[in-house]
C-alpha positions in Angstrom: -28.8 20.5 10.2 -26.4 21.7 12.8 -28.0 22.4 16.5 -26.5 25.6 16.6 -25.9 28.5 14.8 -22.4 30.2 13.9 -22.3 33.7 13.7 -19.6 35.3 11.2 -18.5 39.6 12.6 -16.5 41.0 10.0 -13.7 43.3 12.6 -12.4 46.8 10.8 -9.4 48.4 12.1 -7.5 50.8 10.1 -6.2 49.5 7.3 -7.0 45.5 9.3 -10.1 43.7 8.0 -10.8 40.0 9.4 -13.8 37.5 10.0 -14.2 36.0 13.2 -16.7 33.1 13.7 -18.8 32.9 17.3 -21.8 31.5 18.9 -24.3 33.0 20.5 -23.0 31.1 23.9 -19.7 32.6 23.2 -21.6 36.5 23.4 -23.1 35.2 26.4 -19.6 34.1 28.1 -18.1 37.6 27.0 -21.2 39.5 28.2 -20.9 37.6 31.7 -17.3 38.7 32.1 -18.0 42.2 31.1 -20.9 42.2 33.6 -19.2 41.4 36.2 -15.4 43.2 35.2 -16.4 46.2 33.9 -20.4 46.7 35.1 -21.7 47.0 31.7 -25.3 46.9 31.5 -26.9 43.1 31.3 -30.0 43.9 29.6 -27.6 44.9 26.3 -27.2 41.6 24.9 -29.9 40.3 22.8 -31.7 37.3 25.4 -31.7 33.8 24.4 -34.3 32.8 22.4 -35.1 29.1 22.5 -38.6 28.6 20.3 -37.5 28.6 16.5 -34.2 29.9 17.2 -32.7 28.6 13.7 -35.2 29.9 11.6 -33.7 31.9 9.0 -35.9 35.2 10.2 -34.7 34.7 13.7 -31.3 34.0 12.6 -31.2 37.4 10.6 -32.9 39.2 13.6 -30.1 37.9 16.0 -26.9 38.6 13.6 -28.2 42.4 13.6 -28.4 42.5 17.0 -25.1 40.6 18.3 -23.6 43.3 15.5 -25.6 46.2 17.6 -24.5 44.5 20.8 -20.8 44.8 19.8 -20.7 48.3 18.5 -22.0 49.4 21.5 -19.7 47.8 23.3 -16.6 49.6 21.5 -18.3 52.6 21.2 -18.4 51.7 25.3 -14.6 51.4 25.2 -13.4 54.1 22.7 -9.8 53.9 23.5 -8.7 50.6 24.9 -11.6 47.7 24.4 -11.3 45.3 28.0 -8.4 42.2 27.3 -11.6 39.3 27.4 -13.3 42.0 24.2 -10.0 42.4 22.4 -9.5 38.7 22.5 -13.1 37.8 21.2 -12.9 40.0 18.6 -9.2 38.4 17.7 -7.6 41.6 18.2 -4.2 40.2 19.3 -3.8 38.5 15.5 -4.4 40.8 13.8 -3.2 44.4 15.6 -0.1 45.3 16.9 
């Protein structure tokens, strides 16, 4: 049983389609840098949870709202996503 969970966002772009694999301390990092860069709201991202946080429920519950949390967050941004976004998402892979 792993101590932490992966989660897998499937990124659309045109005619680009990729998987990229984060965990929830990685949202939090990115969240903290658009915070504090680009004043984005810091009640948007889904708080830590800590009792039965790999229950299968929770787990389900979270995915939908990391993937609510992002689309925000590009909806946020609709022409140029912020350089530390971009590079989460893997942007600079996959788009030129």
């Amino acid at each position: 049983i792993s101590s932490f969970q992966v989660y897998i966002i499937q990124v659309s772009v045109g005619n680009h389609q990729w998987t990229v694999k984060h965990r929830y301390s990685d949202f939090h990092d990115l969240h903290e840098k658009l915070v504090s860069e680009k004043k984005i709201d810091k009640n948007l991202l889904p708080p830590k949870k800590m009792i039965g946080k790999n229950s299968k429920s929770l787990v389900e519950k979270r995915q939908k709202e990391l993937e609510v949390y992002l689309q925000t967050l590009l909806l946020k941004f609709p022409v140029t996503a912020p350089k530390v976004l971009s590079h989460f998402l893997h942007f600079h892979l996959y788009v030129s």
